[in-house]
N, C-alpha and C positions, 0 to 999 in steps of 0.2 A: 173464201179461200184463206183471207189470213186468220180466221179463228180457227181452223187449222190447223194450221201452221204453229201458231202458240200454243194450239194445244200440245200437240206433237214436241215442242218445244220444251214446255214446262214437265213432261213425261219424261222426256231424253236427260233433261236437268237432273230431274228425282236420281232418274238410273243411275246418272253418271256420279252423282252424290252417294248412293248406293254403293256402289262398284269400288270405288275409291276408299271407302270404308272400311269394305270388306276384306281390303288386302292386306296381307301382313307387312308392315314397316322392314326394308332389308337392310335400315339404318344407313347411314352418311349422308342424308338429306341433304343436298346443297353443295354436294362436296365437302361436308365437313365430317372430319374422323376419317378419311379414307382409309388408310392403315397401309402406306406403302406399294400398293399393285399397280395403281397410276395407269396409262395404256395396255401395259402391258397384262392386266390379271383381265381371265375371263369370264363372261357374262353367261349366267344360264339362259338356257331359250326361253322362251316369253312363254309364259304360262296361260291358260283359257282365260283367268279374271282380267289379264294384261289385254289379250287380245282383244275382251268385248270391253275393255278400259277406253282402246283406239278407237273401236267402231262407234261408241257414244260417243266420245271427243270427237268425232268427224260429222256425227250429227248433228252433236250441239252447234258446232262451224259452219253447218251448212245453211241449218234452219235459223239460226241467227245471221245470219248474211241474207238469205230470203227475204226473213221478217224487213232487213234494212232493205233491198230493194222494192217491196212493197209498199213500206211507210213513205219512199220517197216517190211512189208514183201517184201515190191517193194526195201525196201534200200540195199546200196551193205554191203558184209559183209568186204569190207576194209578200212581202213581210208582216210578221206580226203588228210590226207598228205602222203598218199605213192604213188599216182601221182607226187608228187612234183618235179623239178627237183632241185636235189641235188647239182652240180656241179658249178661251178661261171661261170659268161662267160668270150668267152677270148676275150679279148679286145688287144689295143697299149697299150703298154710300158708307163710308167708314167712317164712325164719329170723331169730328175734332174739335183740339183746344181742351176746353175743361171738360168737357162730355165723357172725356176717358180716367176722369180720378173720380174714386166712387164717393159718393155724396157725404160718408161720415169721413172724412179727413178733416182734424182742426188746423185751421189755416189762424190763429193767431200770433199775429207779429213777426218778425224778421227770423225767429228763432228755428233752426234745422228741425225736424220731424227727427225725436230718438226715442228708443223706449225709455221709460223710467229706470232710474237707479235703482238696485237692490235697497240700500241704507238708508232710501228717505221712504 
């Protein structure tokens, strides 16, 4: 049932992407550029591309709310992380002391480890 449904979905998508395309821009998107009619200027009646505009937009709303009541009835009622496993793994022993400076460092004398000067 829910493939479906997504199918149904992703068709009503297309359309409604369709639809929306196909109509002509009647400009002031947003309210912006009104041009002064405010309330008071009148609206033409809704044209056929407006009306199958709603009837997608009400599809896509419905089968999208479906899809979500279905996703949450298939889901488990525990969380992701109480699979988890808790515990560290057990590994070797981590080396210490001198085990961890790798074998070519010169250790002559009191003298700091620096690179060499450029000038000698």
């Amino acid at each position: 049932m829910e493939n479906i449904i997504l199918t149904v979905h992703l068709i009503v998508a297309l359309c409604l992407i369709g639809i929306v395309l196909v109509q002509r821009s009647e400009g002031g998107g947003l309210g912006v550029g009104g041009g002064g009619g405010g309330a008071t200027s009148g609206r033409p009646a809704i044209s056929a591309l407006g009306k199958l505009t709603w009837v997608f937009g009400i599809a896509f709303v419905i089968t999208s709310i479906s899809l979500t009541v279905i996703a949450a009835r298939n889901a488990s009622s525990g969380s992701v992380l109480d699979g988890a496993v808790t515990s560290a793994p057990v590994g070797d022993a981590a080396p210490s002391g001198d085990a961890l400076l790798p074998p070519t460092l010169p250790t002559t004398g009191d003298a700091p480890l620096a690179p060499p000067r450029i000038d000698e």
